[in-house]
C-alpha positions as CSV (number, residue, x, y, z in Angstrom):
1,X,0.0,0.0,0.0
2,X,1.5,3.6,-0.8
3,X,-0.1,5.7,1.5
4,X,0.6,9.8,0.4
5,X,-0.4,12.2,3.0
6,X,-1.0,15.8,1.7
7,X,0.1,17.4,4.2
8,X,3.2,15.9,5.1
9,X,4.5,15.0,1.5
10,X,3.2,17.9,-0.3
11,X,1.5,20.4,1.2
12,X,-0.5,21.9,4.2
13,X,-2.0,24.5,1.4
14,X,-2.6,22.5,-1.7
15,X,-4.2,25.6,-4.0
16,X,-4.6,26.2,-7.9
17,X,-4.9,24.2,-10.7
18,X,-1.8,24.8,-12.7
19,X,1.9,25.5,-11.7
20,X,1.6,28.7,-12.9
21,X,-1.5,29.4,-10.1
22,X,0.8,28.0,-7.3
23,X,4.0,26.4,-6.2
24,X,1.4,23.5,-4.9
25,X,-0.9,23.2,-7.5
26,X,-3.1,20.0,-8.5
27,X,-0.7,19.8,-11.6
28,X,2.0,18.9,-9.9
29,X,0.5,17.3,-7.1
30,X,-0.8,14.8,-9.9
31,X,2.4,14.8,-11.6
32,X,5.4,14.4,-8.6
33,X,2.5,11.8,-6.6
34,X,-0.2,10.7,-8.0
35,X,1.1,9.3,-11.2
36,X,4.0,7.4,-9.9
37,X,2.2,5.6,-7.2
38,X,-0.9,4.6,-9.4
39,X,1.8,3.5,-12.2
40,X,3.6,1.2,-9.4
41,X,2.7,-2.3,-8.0
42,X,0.7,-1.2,-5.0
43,X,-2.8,-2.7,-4.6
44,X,-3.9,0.7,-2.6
45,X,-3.1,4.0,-3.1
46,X,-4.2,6.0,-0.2
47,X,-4.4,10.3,-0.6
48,X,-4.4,11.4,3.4
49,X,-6.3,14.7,3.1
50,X,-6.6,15.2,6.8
51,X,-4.1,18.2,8.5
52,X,-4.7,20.2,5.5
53,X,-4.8,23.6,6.5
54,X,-7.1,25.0,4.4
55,X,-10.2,24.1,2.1
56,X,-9.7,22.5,-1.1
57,X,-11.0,23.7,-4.2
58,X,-12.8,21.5,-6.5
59,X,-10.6,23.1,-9.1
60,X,-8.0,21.1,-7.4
61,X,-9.8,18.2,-6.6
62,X,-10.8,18.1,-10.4
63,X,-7.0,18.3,-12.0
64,X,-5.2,16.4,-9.9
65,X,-7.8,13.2,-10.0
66,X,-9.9,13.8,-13.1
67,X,-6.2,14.5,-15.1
68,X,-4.9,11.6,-14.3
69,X,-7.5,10.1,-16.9
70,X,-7.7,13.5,-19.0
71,X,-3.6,14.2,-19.1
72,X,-2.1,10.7,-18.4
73,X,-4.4,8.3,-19.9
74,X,-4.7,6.0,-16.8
75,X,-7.8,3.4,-17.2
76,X,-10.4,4.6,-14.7
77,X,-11.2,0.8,-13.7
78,X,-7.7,0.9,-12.8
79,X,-8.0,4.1,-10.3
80,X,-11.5,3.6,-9.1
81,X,-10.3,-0.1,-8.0
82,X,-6.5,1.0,-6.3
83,X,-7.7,4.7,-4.9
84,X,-8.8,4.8,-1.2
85,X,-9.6,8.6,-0.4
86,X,-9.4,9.9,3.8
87,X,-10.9,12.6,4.6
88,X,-12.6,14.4,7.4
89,X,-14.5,15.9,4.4
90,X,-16.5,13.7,2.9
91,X,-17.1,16.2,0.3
92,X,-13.8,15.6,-1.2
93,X,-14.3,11.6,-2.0
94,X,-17.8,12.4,-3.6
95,X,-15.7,15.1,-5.6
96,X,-13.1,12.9,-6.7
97,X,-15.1,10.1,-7.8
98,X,-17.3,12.6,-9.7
99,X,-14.7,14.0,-11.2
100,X,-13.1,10.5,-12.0
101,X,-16.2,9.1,-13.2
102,X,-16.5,12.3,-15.7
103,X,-13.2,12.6,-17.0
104,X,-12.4,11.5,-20.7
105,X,-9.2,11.6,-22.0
106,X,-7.8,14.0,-24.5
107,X,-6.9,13.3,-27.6
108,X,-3.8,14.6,-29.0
């Protein structure tokens, strides 16, 4: 199980959809965390959101978990079965899997 813990590993202020919005953007978040522990051999992928300090936008919510389908072409089946979402916001898991469930990847 790879367990990533926002707040610890990336940031207590996760904001902004790009890199060019902010230094701890959904883009990277995606890119330096996300990516490399859904492309690995763990059966569970756990994203900590708990000891964030602030609120998290859905803009972020939407790039970092809807891109990895949109940007980086991973099968949903493959997410939706590996991802385990904590939160003391259960808003955020509904988001995700929204956002998950909506995302189509672009074509190039």
């Amino acid at each position: 199980m790879r367990n990533i813990v926002i707040a610890k590993e990336f940031s207590r202020t996760p904001f902004g959809r790009y890199t060019t919005d902010s230094p701890n953007s959904a883009e990277r978040f995606r890119r330096e965390l996300l990516v490399p522990a859904l492309k690995g051999e763990e059966k569970e992928v756990v994203v900590d959101f708990r000891g964030i300090a602030l609120g998290v936008g859905s803009s972020f919510l939407e790039e970092a978990f809807g891109g990895l389908i949109r940007k980086e072409g991973l099968p949903k089946a493959n997410i939706k079965a590996r991802l385990v979402i904590k939160s003391d916001v259960p808003f955020y898991k509904e988001q995700i899997y929204k956002f998950i469930d909506m995302a189509q990847p672009e074509r190039a």
